[in-house]
C-alpha positions in Angstrom: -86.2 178.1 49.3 -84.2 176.8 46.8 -80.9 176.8 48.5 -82.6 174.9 51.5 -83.5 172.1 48.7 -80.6 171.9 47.1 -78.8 171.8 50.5 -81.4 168.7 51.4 -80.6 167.1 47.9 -76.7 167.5 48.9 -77.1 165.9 52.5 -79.7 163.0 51.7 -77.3 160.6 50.9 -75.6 160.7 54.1 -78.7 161.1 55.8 -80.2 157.9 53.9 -77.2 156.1 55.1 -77.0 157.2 58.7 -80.8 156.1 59.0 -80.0 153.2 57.7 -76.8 152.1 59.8 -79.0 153.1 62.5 -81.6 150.6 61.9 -79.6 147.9 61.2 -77.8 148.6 64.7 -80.9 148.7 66.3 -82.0 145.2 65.4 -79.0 143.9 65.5 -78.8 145.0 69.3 -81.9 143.9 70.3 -81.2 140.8 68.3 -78.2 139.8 70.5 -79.6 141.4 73.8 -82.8 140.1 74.5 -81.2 136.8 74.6 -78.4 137.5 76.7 -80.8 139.0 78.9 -82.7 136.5 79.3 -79.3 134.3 80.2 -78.6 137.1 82.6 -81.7 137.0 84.6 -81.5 132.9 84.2 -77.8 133.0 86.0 -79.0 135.3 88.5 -80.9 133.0 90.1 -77.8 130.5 90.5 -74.6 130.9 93.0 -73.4 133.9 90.4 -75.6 136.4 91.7 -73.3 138.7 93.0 -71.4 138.8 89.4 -74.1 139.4 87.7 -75.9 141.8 89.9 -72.7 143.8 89.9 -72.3 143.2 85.9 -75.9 145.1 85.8 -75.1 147.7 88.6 -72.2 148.9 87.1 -73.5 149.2 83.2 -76.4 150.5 83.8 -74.8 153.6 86.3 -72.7 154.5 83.5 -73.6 156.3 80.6 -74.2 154.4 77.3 -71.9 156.9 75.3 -68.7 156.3 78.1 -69.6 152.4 77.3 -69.1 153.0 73.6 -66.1 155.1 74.1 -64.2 152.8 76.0 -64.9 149.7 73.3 -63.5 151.9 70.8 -60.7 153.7 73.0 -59.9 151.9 75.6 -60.1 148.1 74.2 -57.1 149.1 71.1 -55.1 149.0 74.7 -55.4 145.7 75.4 -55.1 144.8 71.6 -58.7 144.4 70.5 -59.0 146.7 67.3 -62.6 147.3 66.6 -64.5 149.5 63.9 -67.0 152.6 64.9 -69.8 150.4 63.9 -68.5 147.0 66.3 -67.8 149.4 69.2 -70.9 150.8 69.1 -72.6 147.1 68.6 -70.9 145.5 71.9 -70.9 148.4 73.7 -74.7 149.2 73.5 -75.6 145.4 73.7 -74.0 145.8 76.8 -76.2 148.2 77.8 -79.3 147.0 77.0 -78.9 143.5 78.1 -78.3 145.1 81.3 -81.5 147.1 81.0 -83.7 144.4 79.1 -82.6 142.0 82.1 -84.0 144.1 84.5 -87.2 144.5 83.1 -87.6 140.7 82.8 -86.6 140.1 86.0 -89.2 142.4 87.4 -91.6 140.7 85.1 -90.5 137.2 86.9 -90.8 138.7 90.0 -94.5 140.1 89.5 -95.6 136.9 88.7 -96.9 134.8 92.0 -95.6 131.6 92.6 -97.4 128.7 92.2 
């Protein structure tokens, strides 16, 4: 029992830090992606359908993780350095505008008109 705690007592730190980068992702994401998906559903109802649709369609059939690795991997190609923590902020923003757009659009559309 005492190994296990001193093991805890060793690993808290990071743990304590991981928790909180993890928060502070987390609003920071839904901070930026509610809004944008709100502009999303807004310019989906204009002559830019078909980008948009296809800007959702194709985010949400990938996985978030390939979204992250190809901010951090793939973007360094075309000369856009960014750190772990900004390639995991764009790239899941990305995502769950895509998502969050979808569920206000069905929300929208469940409303009658009138």
């Amino acid at each position: 029992m005492e190994r296990e705690l001193a093991l805890i007592a060793q690993y808290l730190p990071s743990i304590v830090h991981g928790l909180f980068m993890t928060l502070l992702l987390t609003v920071l994401i839904l901070g930026t992606a509610t809004p944008l998906a709100l502009l999303i559903v807004l310019v989906r109802s204009t002559r830019f359908e078909v980008i948009v649709t296809a800007y959702v369609t194709f985010i949400r059939a990938m996985p978030a993780l390939i979204i992250i690795y190809i901010s951090f991997y793939a973007l360094p190609q075309f000369g856009i350095r960014l750190t772990p923590f900004e390639a995991s902020y764009y790239g899941l923003t990305a995502v769950s505008a895509a998502y969050i757009s979808e569920d206000i659009r069905g929300g929208f559309n469940s409303i009658e008109r009138g």
